[in-house]
Each structure stands twice: as C-alpha cells, then as structure tokens.
N, C-alpha and C positions, 0 to 999 in steps of 0.2 A: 504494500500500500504506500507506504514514505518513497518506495521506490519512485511508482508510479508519478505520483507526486511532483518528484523533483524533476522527472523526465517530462512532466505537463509543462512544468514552472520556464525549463530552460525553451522547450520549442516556442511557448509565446511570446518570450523575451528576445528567441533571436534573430528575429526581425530588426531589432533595435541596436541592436551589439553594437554596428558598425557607427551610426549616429552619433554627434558630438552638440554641444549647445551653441549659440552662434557665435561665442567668441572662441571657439576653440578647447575651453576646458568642459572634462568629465569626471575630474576628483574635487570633493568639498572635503573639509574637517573643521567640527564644531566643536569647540575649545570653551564649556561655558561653566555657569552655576545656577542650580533654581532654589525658589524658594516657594512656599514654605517645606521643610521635610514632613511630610505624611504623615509618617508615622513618632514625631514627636511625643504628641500625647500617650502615645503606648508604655511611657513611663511612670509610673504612680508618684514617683517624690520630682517635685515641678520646680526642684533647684538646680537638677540635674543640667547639662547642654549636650546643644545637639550643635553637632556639624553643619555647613551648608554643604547638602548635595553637588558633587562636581560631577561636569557631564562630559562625555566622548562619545562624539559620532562622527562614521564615517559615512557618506553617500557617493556613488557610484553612480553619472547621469547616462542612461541606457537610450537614452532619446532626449531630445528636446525639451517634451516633459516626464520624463520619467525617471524617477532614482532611486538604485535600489540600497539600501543602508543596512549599518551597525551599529549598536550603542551600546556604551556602559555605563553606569551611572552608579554612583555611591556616598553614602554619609555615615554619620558615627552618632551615636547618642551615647550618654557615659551617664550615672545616674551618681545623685555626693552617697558620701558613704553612713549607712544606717548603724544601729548596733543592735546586737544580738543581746538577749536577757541576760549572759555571762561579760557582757562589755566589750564586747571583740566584737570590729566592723565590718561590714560588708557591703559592693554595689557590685555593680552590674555593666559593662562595656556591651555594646550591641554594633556591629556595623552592615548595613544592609547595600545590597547592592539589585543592580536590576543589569541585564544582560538582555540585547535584543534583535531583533530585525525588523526594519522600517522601511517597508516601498514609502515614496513619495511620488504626488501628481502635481508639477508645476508650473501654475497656470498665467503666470504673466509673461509678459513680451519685454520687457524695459531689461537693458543692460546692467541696472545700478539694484532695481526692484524686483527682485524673484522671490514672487509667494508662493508657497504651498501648502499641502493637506495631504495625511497619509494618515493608516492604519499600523499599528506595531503589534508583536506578538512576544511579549517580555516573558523571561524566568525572573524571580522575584527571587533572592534567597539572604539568608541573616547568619552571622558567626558570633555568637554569642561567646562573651571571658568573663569568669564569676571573679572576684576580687573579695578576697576571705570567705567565710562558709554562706552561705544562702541562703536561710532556712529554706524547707523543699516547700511552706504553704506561702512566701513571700510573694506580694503581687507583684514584685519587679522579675517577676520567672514570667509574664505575659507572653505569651507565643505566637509567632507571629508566624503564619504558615508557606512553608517553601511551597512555590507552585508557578505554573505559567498561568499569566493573565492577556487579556487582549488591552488592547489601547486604540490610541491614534494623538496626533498631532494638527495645529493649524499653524503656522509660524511663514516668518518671510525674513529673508537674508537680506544686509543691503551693504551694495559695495560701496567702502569708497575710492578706492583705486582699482583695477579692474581684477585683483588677486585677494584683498584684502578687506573685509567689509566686518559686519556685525549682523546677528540674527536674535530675535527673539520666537518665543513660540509659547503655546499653551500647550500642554502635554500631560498623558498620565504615565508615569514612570515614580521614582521617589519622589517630588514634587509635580507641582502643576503649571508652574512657571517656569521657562528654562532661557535665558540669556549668555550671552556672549561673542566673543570672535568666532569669525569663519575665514576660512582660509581655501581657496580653490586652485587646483594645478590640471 
C-alpha cells in the first residue's frame, strides 16, 4: 500500500520535475521562530519556561506553483523545581519537536510577493528528563501523546533582494504563528 502510494505521488509530480519559478530558483529555507508554544500550559506549576519554538523548513518548487517541503520544528518547557514531603526537589525538562512534510500551492505572480497554502502531515513527538525523583501521581508527568497529526499552512514569503527575503505564516505544528528569514537558491 505505502508502496503504491509513493509510486502515485512521484508519477503526478513528474510532470513538474523539470519546471523552475521565473526567476530561476527551486530551493527555499525557512530559518524562523513561532509563537505561542502549544503546549505550554501542559505544565501545572506556571513559573516554569518554555522555549520559543525554532522552525526548519525546506521546500522544493516542483512547478511554478508547486513545492514540495520538510520541517522541523522544536521547543523546551522546563518546569522550577517542586519538593517532595522528605525535602528533596524535583521538575520536569520536556522538549517537543514536530517533524514533517508540506506540499505547498503558490499562488501569486509578483517576484518580491509569493503566497501560499499547503497541507502538512506532522509526527509530533516529546523527550521527556525527570530532575530528582517524580512522584509517579505528580501532575507534571502530563503526557502528551506521540503521534502523527494532519495540519496545513497559509503564509507568504517576501523578498527583499531576489535571494533573501522574510516569510511569515499561520500554521499548526508547535505553534501557530511561524516567522522569519527565507533564503532561496
């Protein structure tokens, strides 16, 4: 079946293989940060800090308007440290990441203004580091479940020299907001 799949995916795409956008470039990378992290609240003691989410994506323009992409994305929550009824403390380090792949359809015409909208199909996953004993009923053990999600993206890049520009987007991944540089070759 995945087989199948991947054999559907490449014959409708390679039509477009050969296609470049009109200035020549078919590589982007998106070098950002969103905000807010997601899953912040999933910490019970609210003294704790969270990281800002850093984002990597790569896109790939298969057409004109078409690109096909990768992302990764990640942040850190760290909770302060509690104590235990014997006086010895304990928190909780959490860092979550999201790994993905994102077609994008991009539908403007302007050199400087390239918008789009795309679908992503993210794994979601968490590394959890206890820092002294736990208790096992503590609600800083909240479990956040590994899995794949679906998503999508609206965002638009904007150059200001024909390599070098900025992008912003709404997106669901660890946040919902994702900003920063882009960079095309």
């Amino acid at each position: 079946m995945k087989k199948n799949f991947c054999l559907l995916l490449i014959s409708l795409f390679s039509n477009y293989l050969i296609a470049q956008d009109s200035l020549g470039f078919r590589n982007n990378i998106h070098l950002g940060i969103g905000f807010p992290h997601i899953f912040k609240n999933n910490v019970s003691n609210r003294d704790g800090k969270a990281s800002i989410p850093l984002l990597y994506a790569y896109n790939f323009k298969t057409s004109k308007l078409l690109a096909l992409g990768v992302l990764f994305q990640n942040g850190n929550i760290s909770t302060v440290d509690s104590l235990n009824k014997d006086g010895s403390k304990y928190g909780l380090d959490k860092q979550y990441f999201t790994v993905g792949f994102r077609p994008d359809y991009h539908f403007g015409k302007g050199k400087k203004f390239d918008p789009y909208i795309g679908i992503s199909i993210l794994y979601f996953g968490v590394v959890t580091k206890e820092r002294g004993n736990v208790p096992p009923n503590s609600n800083l053990k909240f479990d956040i479940r590994e899995g794949v999600n679906f998503g999508g993206q609206l965002g638009f890049n904007y150059y200001f020299i024909p390599k070098i520009g900025a992008f912003a987007e709404v997106a669901y991944g660890l946040s919902y907001i994702n900003t920063g540089l882009t960079f095309r070759f």
